[in-house]
C-alpha positions as CSV (number, residue, x, y, z in Angstrom):
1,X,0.0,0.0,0.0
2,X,1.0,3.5,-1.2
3,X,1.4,6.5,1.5
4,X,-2.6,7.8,1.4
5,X,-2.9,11.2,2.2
6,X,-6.3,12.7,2.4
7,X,-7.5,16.1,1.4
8,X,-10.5,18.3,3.3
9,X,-13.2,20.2,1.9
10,X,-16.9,21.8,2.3
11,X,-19.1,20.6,-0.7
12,X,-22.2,22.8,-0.7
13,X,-25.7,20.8,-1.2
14,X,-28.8,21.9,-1.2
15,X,-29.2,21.7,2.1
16,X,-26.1,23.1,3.7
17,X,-22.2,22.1,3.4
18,X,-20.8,18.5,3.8
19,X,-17.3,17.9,5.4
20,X,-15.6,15.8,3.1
21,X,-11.6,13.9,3.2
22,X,-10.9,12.5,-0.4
23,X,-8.1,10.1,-1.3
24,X,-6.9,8.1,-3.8
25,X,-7.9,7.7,-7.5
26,X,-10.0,5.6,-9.9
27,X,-13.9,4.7,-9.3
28,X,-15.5,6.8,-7.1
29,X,-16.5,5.6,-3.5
30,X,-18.1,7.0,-0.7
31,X,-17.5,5.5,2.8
32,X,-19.8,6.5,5.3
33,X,-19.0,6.7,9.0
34,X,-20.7,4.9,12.0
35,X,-21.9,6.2,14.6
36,X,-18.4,6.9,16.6
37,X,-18.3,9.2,13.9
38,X,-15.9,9.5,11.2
39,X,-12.2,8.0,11.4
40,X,-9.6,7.1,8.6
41,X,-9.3,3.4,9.3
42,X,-6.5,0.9,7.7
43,X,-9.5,-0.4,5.1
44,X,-10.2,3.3,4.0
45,X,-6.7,3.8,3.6
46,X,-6.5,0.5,1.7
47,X,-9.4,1.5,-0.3
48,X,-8.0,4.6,-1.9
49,X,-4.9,2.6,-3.2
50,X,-7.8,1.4,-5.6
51,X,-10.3,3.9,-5.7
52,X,-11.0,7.6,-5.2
53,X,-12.1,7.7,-1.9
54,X,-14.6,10.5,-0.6
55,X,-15.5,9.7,3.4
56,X,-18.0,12.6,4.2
57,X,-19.2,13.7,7.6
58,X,-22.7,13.3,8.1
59,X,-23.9,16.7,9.1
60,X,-23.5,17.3,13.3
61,X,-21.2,14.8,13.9
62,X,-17.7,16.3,15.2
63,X,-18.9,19.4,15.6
64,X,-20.4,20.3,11.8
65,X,-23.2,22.2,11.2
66,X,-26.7,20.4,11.3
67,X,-28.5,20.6,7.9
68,X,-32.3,21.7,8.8
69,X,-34.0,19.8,6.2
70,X,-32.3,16.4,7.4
71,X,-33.5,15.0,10.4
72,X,-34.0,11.6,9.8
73,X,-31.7,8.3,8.0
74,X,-33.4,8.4,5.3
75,X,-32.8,11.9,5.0
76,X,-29.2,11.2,5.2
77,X,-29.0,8.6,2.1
78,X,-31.0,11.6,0.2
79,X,-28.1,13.7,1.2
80,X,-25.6,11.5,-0.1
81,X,-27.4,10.6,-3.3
82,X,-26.8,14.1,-3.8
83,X,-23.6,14.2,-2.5
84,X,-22.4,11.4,-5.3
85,X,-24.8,13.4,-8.5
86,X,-22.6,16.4,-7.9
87,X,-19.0,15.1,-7.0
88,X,-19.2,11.1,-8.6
89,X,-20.0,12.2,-11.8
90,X,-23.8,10.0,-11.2
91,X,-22.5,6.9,-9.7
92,X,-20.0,5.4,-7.2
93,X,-19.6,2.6,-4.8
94,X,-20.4,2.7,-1.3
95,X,-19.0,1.3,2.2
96,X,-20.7,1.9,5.1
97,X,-20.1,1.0,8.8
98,X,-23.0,0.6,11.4
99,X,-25.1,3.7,10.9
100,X,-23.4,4.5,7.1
101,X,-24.7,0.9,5.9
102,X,-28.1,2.3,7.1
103,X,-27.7,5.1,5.4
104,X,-26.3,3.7,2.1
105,X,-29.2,1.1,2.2
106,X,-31.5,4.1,1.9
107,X,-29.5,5.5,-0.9
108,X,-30.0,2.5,-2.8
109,X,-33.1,1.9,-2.2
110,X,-34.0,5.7,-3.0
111,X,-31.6,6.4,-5.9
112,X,-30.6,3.2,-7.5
113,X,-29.3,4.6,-10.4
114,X,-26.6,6.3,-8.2
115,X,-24.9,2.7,-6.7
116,X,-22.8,0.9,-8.5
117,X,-22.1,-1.9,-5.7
118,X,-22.7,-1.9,-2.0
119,X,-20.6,-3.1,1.2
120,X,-22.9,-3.3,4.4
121,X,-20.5,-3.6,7.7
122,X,-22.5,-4.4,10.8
123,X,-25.1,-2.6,9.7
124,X,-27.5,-0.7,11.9
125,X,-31.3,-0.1,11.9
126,X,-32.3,-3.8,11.3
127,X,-32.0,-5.2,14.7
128,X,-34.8,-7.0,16.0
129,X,-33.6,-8.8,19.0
130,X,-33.0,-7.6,22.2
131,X,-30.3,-5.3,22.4
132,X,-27.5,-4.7,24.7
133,X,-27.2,-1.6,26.5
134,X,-24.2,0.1,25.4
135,X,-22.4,1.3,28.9
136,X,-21.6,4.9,29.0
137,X,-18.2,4.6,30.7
138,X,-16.0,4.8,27.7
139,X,-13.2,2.1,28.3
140,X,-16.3,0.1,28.7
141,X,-17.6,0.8,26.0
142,X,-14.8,0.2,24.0
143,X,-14.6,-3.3,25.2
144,X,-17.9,-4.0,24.0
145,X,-17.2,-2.6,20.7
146,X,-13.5,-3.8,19.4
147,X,-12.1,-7.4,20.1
148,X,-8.9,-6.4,19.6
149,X,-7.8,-3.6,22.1
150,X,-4.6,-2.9,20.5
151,X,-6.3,-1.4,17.6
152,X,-8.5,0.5,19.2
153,X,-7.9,4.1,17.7
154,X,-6.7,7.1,19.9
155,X,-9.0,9.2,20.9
156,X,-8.3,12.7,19.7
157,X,-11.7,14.4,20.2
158,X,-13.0,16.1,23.5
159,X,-15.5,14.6,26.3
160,X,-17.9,17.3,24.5
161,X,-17.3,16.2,21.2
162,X,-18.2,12.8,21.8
163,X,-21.4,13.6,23.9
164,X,-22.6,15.9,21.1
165,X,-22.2,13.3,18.4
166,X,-24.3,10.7,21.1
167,X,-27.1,13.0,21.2
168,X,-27.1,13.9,17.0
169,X,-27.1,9.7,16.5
170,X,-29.7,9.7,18.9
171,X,-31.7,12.4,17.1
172,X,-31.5,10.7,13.9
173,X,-32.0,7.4,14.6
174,X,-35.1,8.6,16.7
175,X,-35.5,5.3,19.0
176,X,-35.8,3.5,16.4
177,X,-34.5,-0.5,16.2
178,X,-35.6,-1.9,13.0
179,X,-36.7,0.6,10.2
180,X,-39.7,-1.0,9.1
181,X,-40.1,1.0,5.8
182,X,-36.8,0.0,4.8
183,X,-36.8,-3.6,5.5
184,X,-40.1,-3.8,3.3
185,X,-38.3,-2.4,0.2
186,X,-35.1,-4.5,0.7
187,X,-36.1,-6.6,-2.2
188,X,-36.0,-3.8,-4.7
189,X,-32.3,-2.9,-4.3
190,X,-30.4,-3.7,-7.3
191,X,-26.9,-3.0,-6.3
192,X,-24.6,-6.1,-6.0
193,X,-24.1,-6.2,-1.9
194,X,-21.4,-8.3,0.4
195,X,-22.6,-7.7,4.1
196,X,-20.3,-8.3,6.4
197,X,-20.7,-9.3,10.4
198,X,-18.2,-8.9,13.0
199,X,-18.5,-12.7,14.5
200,X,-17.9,-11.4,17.9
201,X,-20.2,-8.6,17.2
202,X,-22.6,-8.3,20.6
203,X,-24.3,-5.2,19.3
204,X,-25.9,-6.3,15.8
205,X,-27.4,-9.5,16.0
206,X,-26.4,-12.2,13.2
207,X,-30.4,-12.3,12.3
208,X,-29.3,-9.2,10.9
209,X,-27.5,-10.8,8.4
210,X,-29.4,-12.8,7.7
211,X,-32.3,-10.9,7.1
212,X,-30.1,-8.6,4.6
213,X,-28.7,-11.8,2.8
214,X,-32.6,-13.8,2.1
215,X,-34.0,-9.9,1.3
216,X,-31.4,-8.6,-1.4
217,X,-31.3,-10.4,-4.8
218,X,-27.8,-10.3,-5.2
219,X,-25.9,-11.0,-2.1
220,X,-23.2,-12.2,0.3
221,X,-22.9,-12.7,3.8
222,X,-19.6,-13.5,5.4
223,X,-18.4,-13.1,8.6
224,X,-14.9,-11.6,10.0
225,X,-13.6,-13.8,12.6
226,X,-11.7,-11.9,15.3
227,X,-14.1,-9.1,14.6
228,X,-16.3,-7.5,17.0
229,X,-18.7,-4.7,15.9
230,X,-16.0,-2.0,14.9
231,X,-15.1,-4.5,12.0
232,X,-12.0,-2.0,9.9
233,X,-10.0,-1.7,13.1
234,X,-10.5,-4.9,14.8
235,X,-9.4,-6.7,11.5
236,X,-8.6,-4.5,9.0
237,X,-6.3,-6.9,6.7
238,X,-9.1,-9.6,6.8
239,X,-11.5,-6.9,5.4
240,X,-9.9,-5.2,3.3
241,X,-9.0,-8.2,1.3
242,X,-12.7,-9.6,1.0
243,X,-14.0,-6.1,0.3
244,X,-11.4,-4.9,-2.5
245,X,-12.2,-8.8,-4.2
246,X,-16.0,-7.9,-4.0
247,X,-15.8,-4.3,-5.7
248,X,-12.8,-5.3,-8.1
249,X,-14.8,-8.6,-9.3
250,X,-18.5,-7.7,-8.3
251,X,-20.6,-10.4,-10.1
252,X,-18.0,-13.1,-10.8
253,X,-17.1,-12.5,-6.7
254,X,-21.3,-13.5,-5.8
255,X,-21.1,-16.6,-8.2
256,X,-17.9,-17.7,-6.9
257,X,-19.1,-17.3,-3.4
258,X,-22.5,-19.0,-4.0
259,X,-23.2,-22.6,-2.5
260,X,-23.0,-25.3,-4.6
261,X,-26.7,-26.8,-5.9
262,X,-27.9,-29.9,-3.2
């Protein structure tokens, strides 16, 4: 891998200006965030040593502006849908962790058109089992979210910081578990998708997967062992390798991966 150095800029929308880092070169990607908010992990950095990476900061989180018109996650993949007409040229990839697979699942659900092919990391907003109560101490709740603690990432943002992004997930997500207006139009999404599951993940259940793998016509579940929920740091050579295969081979990567016929 290449030294990746990433560039910052405002792109104006519509509805008020999205933080952007951009890296790389070649097909167009956006990777969106979780809900820790955004960080440059080793997968991004291995993505743009293929692709033009745009990771954006969904509006509120680390102390950005709040867009007024966008309140909700479906809201958000409007956003980026716009986001990718203006700066992809009509079409790119996308990656999302947690909250961004949310978020991208709306996109391409929304704006089909826009997706070329779809990565879905422990993704939020489909959970219909009971879920554990995240802890609010913070070495806590790192535990709980990375099985690896030697590549859990420094900390560089304030007590603040981290409380305000809490409360902006919180008011987007809006209580809810499992988007139910979502899940019934899982079956329309075109876009090629590989979902992946941490398989020491205790916050998103593996019916989760499961779900997203019998709902989306073209699709493959896998899971990345050694990985708890915050899948690009716990393991990020194990992902990056199954999710640069998926977007460099797409449809020949599904049929490969397919179960033989009984």
């Amino acid at each position: 891998m290449t030294d990746i150095s990433f560039t910052e800029r405002d792109v104006a929308l519509s509805s008020g200006s999205l933080h952007v880092r951009t890296a790389g070169k070649g097909r167009p990607l956006v990777h969106l965030h979780s809900a820790a908010g955004p960080r440059i992990s080793g997968v991004i950095e291995a993505l743009a040593d293929h692709h033009l990476v745009h990771a954006p900061t969904l509006p509120g989180f680390d102390g950005t502006a709040r867009h007024a018109s966008v309140t909700t996650i479906s809201d958000l993949g409007n956003l980026v849908a716009e986001f990718i007409e203006k700066v992809c040229d009509g079409e790119a990839d996308i990656v999302g962790e947690g909250l961004g697979a949310w978020v991208g699942l709306w996109v391409a659900v929304r704006h089909p058109a826009l997706i070329g092919q779809l990565v879905l990391e422990a993704p939020a907003g489909l959970r219909r089992a009971e879920l554990i109560a995240i802890p609010a101490n913070v070495d806590e709740r790192m535990k709980l979210l990375h099985a690896v603690p030697a590549n859990i990432p420094a900390e560089t943002r304030t007590p603040q910081m981290l409380r305000d992004n809490r409360q902006v997930l919180q008011d987007y997500v809006q209580g809810v578990d499992f988007d139910e207006a979502l899940g019934e139009q899982l079956g329309e999404i075109k876009a090629r998708a590989l979902v992946l599951m941490g398989a020491l993940d205790k916050m998103i259940p593996r019916e989760t997967g499961h779900i997203l793998k019998a709902a989306l016509p073209q699709s493959h579940l896998t899971y990345i062992w050694g990985a708890a929920h915050a899948i690009e740091f716990d393991q990020p050579q194990r992902t990056s390798a199954i999710v640069l295969d998926f977007l460099d081979r797409g449809e020949s990567f599904l049929v490969r991966q397919a179960a033989p016929a009984a």
